[in-house]
N, C-alpha and C positions, 0 to 999 in steps of 0.2 A: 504494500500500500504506500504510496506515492502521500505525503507530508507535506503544507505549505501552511504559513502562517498569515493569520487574519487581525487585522487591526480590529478594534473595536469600544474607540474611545472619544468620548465629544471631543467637537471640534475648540473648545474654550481653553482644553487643557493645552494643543497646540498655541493656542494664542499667548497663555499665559507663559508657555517657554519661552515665545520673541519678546516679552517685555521684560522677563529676566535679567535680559544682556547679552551682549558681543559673546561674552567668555562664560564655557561653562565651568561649573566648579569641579573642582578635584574629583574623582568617583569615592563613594565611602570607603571606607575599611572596615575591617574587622578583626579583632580580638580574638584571638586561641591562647590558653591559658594550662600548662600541664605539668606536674612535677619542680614545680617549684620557676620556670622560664615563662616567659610569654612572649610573643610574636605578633602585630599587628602587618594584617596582608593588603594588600588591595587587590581586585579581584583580579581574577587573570583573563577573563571574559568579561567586557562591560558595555550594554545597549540602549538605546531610549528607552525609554517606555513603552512604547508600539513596538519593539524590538526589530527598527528598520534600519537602524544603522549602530554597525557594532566596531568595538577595539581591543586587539586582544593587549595582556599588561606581562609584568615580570612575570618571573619564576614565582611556582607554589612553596611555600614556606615549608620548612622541616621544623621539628619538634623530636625531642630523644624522651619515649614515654615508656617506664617497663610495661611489662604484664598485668592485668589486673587494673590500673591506674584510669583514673578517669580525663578527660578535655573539656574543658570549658570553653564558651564560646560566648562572645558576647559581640551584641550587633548595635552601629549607632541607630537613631531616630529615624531618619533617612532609609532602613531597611524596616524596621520593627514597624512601623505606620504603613505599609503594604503584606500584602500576602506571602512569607517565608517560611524556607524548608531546609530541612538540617537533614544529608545522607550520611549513615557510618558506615563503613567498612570495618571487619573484622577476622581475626581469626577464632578457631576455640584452640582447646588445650592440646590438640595433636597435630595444629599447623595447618588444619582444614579452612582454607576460607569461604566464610560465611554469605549467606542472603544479605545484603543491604539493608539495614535499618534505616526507615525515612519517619520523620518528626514534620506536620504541617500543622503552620501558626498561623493565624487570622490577624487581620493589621490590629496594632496596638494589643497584641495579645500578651507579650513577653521582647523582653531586651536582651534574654542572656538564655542559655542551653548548657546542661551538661551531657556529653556522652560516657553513658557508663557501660561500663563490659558489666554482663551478667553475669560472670563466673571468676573467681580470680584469677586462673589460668587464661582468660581469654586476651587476647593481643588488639589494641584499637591498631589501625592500618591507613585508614584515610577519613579526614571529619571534612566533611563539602556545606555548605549553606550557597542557597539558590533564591535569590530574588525573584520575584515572579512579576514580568509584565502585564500589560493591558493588552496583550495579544493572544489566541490562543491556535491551537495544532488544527490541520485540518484538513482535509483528504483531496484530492485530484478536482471533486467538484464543488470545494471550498465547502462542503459541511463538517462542524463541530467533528472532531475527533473527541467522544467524552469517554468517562469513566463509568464502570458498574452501576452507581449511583444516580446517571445520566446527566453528569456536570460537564460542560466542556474543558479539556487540560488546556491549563494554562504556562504557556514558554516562559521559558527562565531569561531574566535581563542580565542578571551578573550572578557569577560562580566565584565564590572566593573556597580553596580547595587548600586544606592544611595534609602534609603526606609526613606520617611520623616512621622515624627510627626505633627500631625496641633496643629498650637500653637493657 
């Protein structure tokens, strides 16, 4: 199945980007916090809102995290006041990696996440947070690509992607 993406955002919100200014602002960052270091990333993917024009940024940050140990995540305003999603990668105790844990927050639901291994042997691997545009997925005849639930998925604007070391 063939994927394109659909705008779907009044026209006021465009307007109110041109009275802005000339120069856009910095893209957010975010905060990864583990074992005692912390790392602020900027995203390595970053696009409008309509998700029509994208940039990709630096390298994904490393973090040295043992076994067991959890990742904090903390997003500014700028993220938490829209729709956001936290994927974790894992292993368990015998070096198997695991299904994707996904975490989906409602705007203004929460400012900070932790990822916790459910077992102390399990190894965290990669902790991703996904901004979600005002665009969403959608098939060769431009109909809603949706979920289970009959929601249509919504594309991700910016990916900030922490990839950890097991110490």
């Amino acid at each position: 199945m063939r994927r394109k993406v659909v705008a779907r955002v009044a026209p006021l919100a465009a307007g109110a980007a041109v009275l802005a200014g000339c120069s856009a602002p910095a893209p957010p960052e975010v905060t990864f916090y583990a074992d005692g270091e912390s790392v602020r990333a900027e995203p390595w993917r970053y696009c409008d809102a309509l998700v029509t024009s994208c940039e990709s940024h630096g390298e994904r940050p490393v973090l040295d995290v043992r076994a067991g140990e959890p990742v904090q995540v903390s997003v500014p305003a700028d993220v938490a006041e829209t729709p956001w999603l936290v994927n974790v990668q894992y292993t368990d105790s015998a070096g198997t990696v695991r299904p994707i844990r996904q975490e989906v927050f409602t705007p203004g639901e929460r400012h900070a996440y932790t990822a916790v291994p459910q077992a102390p042997a399990e190894q965290l691997l990669v902790v991703e947070v996904q901004q979600l545009g005002g665009s969403y997925a959608a098939d060769a005849e431009g109909n809603p690509i949706v979920d289970e639930s009959g929601r249509p998925q919504l594309v991700a604007r910016a990916v900030w992607s922490l990839r950890i070391d097991p110490s």
